[in-house]
MDAnalysis code that builds the backbone (N, CA, C; Angstrom):
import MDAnalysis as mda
import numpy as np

u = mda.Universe.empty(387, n_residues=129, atom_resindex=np.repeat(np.arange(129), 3), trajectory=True)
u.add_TopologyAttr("name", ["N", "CA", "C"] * 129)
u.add_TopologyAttr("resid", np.arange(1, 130))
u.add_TopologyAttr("resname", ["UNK", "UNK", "UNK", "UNK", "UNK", "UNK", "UNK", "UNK", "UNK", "UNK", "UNK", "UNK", "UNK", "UNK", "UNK", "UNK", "UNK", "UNK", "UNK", "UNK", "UNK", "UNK", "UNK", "UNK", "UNK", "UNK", "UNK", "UNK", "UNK", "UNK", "UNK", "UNK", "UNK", "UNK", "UNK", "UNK", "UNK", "UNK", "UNK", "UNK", "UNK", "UNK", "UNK", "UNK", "UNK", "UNK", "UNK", "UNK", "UNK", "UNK", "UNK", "UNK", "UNK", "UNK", "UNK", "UNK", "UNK", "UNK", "UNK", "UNK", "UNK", "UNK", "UNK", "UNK", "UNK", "UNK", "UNK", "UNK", "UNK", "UNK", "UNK", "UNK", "UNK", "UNK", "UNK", "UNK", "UNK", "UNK", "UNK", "UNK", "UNK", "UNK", "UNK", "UNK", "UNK", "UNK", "UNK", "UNK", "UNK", "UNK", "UNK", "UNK", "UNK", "UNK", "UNK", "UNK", "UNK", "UNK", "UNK", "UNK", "UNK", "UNK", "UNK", "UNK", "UNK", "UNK", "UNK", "UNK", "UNK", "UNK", "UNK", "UNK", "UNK", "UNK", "UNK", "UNK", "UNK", "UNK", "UNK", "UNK", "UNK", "UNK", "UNK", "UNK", "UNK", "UNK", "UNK", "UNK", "UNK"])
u.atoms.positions = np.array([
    [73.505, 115.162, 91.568],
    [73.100, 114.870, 90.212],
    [73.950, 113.739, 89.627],
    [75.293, 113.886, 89.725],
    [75.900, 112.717, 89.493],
    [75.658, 111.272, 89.860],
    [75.487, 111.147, 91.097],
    [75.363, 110.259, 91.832],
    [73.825, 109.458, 90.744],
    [72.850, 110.472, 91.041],
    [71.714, 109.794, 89.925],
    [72.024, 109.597, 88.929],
    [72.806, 109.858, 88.116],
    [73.073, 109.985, 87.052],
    [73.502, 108.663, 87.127],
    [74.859, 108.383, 87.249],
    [75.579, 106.962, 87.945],
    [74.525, 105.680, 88.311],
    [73.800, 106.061, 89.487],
    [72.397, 105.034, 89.758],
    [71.620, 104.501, 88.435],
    [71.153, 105.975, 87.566],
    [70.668, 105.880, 86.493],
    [71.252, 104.399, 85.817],
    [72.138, 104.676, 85.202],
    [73.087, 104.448, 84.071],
    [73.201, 102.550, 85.094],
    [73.409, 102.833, 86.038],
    [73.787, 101.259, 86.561],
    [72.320, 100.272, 86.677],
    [71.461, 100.979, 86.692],
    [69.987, 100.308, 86.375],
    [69.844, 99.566, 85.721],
    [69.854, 100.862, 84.149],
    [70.060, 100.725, 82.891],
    [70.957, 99.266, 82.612],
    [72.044, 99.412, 82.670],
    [73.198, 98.055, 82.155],
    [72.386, 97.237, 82.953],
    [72.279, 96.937, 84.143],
    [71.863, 95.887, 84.833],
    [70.645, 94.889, 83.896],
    [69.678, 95.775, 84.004],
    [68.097, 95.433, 83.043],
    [68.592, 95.015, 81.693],
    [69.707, 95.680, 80.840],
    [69.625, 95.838, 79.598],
    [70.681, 94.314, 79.449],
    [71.401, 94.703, 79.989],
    [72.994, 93.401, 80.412],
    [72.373, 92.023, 80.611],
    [71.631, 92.034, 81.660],
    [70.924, 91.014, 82.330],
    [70.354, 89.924, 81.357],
    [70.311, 90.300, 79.663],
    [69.400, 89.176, 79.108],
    [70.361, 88.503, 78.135],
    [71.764, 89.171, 78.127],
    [72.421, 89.190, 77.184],
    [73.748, 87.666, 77.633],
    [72.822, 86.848, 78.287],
    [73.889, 85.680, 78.453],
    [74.382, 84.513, 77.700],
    [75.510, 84.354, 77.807],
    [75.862, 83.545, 76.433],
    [76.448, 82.281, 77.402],
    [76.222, 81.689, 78.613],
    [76.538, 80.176, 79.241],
    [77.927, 81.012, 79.632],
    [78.931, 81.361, 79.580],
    [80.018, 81.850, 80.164],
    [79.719, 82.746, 81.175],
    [80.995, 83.187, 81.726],
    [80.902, 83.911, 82.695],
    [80.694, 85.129, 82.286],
    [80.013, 86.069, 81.880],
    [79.580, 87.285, 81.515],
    [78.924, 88.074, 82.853],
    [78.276, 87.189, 83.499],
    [77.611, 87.641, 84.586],
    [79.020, 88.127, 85.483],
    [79.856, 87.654, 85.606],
    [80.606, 87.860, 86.431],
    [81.515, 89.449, 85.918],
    [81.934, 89.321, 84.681],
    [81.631, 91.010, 84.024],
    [80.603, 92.132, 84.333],
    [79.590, 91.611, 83.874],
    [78.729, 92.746, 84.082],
    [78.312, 92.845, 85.165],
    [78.733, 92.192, 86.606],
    [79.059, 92.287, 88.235],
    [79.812, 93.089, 88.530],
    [81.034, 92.817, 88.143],
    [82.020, 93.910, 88.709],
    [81.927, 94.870, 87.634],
    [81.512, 95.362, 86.601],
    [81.686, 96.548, 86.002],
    [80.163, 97.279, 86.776],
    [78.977, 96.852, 87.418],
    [78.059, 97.415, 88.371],
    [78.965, 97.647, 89.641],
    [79.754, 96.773, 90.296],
    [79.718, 97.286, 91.304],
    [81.095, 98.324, 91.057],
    [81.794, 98.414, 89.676],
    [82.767, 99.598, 89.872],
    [82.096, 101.201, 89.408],
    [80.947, 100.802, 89.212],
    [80.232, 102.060, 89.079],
    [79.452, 102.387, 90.355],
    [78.519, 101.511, 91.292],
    [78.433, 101.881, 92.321],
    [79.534, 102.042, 93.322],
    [80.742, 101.806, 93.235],
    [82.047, 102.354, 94.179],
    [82.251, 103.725, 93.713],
    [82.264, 103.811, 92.100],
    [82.474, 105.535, 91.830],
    [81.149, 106.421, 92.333],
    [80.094, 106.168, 92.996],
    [79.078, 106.934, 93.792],
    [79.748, 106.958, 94.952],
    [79.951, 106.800, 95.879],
    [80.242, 106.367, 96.802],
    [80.909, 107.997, 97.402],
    [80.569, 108.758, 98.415],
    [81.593, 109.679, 99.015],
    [83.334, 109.755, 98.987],
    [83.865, 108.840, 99.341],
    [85.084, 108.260, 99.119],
    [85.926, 108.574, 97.950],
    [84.958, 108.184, 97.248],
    [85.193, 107.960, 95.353],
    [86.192, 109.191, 94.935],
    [85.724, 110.299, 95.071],
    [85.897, 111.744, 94.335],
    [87.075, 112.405, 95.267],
    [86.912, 112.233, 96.563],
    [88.350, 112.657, 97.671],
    [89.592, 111.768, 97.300],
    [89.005, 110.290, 97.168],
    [90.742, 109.645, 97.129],
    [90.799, 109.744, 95.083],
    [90.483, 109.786, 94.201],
    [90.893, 110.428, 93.418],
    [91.652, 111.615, 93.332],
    [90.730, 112.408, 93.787],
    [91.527, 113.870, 94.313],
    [92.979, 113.850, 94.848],
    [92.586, 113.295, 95.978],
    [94.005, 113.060, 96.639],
    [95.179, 112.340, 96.765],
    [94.923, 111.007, 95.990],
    [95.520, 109.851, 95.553],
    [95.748, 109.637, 94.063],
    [95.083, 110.262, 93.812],
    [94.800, 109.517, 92.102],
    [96.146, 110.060, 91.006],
    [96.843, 111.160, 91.322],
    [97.841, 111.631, 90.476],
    [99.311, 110.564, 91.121],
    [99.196, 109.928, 91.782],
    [100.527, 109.304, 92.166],
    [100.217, 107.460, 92.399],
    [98.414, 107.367, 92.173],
    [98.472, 105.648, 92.521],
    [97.179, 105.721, 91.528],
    [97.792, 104.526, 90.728],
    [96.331, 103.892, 90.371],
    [94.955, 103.233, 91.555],
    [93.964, 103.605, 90.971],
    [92.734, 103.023, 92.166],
    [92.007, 101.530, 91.313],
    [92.751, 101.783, 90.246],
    [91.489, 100.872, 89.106],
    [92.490, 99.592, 88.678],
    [93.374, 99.835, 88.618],
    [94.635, 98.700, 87.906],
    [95.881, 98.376, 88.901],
    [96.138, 97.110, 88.359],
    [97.187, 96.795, 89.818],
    [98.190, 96.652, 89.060],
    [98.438, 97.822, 88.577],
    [100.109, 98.700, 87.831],
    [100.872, 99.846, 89.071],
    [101.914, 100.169, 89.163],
    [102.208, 101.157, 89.566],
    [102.694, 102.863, 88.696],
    [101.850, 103.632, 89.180],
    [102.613, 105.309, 89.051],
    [103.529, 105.361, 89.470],
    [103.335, 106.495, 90.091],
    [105.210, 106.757, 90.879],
    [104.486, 105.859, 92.393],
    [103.754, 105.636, 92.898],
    [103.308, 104.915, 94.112],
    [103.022, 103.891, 93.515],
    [102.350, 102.728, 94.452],
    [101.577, 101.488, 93.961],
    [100.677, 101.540, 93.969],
    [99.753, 100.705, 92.880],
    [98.331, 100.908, 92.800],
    [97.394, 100.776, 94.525],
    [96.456, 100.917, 94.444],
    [95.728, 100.889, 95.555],
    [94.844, 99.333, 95.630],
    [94.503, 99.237, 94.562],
    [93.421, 98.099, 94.260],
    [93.776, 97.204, 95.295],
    [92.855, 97.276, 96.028],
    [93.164, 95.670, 97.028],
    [93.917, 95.665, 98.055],
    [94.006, 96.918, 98.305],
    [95.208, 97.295, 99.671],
    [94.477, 97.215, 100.706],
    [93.860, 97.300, 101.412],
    [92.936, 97.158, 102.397],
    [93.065, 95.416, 102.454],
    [93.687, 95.299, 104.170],
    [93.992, 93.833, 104.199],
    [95.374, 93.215, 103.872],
    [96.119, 94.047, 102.991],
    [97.030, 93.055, 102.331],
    [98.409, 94.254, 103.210],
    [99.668, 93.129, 103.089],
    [100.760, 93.869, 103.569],
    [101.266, 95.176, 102.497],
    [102.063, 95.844, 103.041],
    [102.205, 96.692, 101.897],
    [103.295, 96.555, 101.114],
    [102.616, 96.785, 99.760],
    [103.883, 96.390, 98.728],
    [105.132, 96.795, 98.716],
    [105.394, 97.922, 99.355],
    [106.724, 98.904, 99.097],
    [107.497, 98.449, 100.336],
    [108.443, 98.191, 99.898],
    [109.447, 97.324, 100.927],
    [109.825, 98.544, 102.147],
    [109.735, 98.207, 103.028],
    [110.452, 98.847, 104.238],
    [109.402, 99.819, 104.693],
    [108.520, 99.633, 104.554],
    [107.239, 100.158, 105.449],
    [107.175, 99.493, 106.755],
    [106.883, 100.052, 108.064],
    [106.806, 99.281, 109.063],
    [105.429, 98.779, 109.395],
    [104.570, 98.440, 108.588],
    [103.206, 98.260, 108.620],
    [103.055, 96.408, 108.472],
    [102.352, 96.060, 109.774],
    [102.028, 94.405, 108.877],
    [101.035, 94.159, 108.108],
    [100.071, 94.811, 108.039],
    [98.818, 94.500, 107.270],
    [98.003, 96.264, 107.277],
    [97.220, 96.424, 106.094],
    [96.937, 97.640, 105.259],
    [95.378, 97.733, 106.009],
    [95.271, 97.834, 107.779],
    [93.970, 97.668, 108.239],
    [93.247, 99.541, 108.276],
    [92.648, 99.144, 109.052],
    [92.124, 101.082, 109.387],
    [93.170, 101.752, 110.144],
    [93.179, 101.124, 111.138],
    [94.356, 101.989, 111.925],
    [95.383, 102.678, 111.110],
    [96.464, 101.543, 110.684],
    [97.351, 101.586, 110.111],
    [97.452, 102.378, 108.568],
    [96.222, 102.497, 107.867],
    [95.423, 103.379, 106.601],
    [95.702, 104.483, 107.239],
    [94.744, 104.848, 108.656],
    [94.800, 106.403, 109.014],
    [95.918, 107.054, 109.372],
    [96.699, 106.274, 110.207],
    [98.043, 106.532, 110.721],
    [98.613, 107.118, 109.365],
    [98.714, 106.471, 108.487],
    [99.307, 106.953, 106.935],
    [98.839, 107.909, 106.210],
    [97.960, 107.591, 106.265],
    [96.988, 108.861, 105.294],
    [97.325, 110.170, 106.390],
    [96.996, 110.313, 107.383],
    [97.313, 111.519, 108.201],
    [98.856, 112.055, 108.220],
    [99.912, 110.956, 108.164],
    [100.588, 111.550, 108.680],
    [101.844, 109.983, 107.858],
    [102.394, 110.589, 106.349],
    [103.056, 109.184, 106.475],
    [104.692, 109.269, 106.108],
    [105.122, 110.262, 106.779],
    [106.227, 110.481, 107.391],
    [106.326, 109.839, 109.032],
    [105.289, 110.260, 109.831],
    [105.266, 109.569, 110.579],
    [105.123, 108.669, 111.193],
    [104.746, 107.821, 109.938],
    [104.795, 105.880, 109.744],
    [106.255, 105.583, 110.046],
    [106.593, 106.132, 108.696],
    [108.004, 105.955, 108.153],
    [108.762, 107.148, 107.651],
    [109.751, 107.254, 108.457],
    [110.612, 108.440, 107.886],
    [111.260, 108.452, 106.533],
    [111.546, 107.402, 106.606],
    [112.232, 106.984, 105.114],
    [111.697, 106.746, 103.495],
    [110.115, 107.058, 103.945],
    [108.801, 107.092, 102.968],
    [109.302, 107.936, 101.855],
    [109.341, 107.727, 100.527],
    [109.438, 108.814, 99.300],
    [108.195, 109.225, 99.155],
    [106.862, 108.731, 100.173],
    [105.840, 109.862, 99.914],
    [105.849, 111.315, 100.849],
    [106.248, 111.979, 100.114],
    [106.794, 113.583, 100.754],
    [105.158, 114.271, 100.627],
    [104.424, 113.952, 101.450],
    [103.303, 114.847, 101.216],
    [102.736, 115.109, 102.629],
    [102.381, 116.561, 102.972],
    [101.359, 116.497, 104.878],
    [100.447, 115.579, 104.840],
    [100.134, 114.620, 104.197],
    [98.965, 114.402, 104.872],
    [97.885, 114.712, 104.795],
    [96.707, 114.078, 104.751],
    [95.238, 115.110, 105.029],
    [95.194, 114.832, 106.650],
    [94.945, 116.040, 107.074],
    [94.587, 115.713, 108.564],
    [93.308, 115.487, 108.982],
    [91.913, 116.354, 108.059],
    [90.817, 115.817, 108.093],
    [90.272, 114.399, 108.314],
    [89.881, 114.050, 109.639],
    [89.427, 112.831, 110.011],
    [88.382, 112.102, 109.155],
    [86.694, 113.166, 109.111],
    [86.370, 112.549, 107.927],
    [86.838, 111.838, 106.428],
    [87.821, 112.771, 106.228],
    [87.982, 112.723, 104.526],
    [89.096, 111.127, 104.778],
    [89.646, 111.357, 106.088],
    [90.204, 110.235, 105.838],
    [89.648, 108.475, 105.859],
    [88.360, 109.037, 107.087],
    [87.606, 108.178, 107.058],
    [87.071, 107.569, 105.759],
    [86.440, 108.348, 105.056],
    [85.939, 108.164, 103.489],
    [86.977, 107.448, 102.488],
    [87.900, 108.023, 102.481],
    [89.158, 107.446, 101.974],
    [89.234, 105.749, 102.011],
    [89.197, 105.601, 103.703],
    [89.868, 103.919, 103.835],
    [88.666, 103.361, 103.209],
    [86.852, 104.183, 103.735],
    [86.207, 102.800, 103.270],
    [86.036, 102.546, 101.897],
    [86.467, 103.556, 100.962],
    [86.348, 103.592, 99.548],
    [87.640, 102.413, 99.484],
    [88.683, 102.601, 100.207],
    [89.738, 101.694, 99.620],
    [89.293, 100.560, 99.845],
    [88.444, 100.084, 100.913],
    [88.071, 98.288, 101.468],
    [87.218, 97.961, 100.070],
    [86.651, 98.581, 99.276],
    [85.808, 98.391, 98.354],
    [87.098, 98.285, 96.905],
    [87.686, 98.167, 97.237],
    [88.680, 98.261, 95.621],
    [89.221, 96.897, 95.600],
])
């Protein structure tokens, strides 16, 4: 129901948004505010909230007690002394499963999800941020 709901609502702005151009970049607004509503449909969406969302921002490139997520997929990782060169799948799952066993020296003190799916869902929601 959500998910329609969401679809709904992103229709809606699209059709309604769509006439409302003023020669600036507006289009480029009402782009990414569609596609951050079709990322919140998304399977992904609701697990890495769940599981991420009390210690990293997903939406702003501020830090919680972690660093935001936005844009991590691809990029090295911000937190110094990670042994990671670049934020790919492998290196996502390796972490997400298990990220003591990245890095021992990690202040993220948490098991892990070991669930393969959920982790799967996880990275591709993150390539989309």
């Amino acid at each position: 129901m959500k998910r329609v709901v969401i679809s709904a609502l992103s229709i809606f702005l699209a059709t309604g948004l769509s006439a409302c151009g003023d020669g600036g970049n507006s289009n480029d607004i009402v782009g990414k505010t569609l596609q951050n509503l079709a990322n919140e449909s998304l399977p992904g969406a609701d697990i890495t909230r769940r599981e991420c969302g009390s210690c990293h921002y997903l939406d702003k490139n501020v830090r919680k007690v972690g660093p935001s997520l936005q844009g991590i997929y691809g990029q090295t990782p911000k937190t110094k002394g990670i042994p990671v060169e670049v934020w790919d799948e492998a290196s996502l799952d390796a972490w997400i499963e298990n990220p003591t066993g990245v890095d021992p020296k990690t202040r993220m003190k948490i098991p892990g999800i070991k669930d393969a799916e959920k982790r799967a869902q996880i990275i591709e929601y993150l390539k989309l941020l």
